[in-house]
N, C-alpha and C positions, 0 to 999 in steps of 0.2 A: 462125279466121275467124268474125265473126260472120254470126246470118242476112244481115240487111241486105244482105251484102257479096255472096250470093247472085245480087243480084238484076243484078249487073252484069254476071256470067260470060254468055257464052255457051251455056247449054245448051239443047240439046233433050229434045223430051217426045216419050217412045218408049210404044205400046201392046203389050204381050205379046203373043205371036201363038203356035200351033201348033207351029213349028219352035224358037220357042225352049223352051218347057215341054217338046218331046221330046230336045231336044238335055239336057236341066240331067237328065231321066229316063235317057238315056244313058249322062250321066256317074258316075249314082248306081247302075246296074244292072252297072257294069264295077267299081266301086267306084274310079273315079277321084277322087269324093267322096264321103266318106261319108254314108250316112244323117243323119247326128245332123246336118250339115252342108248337109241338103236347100235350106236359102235359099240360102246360099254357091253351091250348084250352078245354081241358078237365076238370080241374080247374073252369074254368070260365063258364062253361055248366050247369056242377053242383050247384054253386050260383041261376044260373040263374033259372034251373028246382026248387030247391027248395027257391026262393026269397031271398035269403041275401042280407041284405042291405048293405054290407059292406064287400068286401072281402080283405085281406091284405096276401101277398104272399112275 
């Protein structure tokens, strides 16, 4: 997909908030993800606070 093609989608612009930085620290302190993988945790926090059905990384 090029950029351009971006600008057609649908998305929304999310700000990080508290719940999701403790939620991705959650998953990293159970080791649901790992450390080395701290963004991915953070990533997937954020879907999750705000319900995406479908996240692709």
């Amino acid at each position: 997909m090029k950029i351009n093609n971006l600008k057609t989608l649908n998305c929304e612009k999310v700000s990080l908030n508290q719940e999701m930085e403790d939620l991705a620290e959650s998953y990293l302190e159970r080791n649901i993800v790992s450390r080395q993988y701290a963004g991915h945790a953070l990533f997937i926090a954020i879907a999750t606070v705000i319900s995406v059905d479908v996240l692709v990384s």
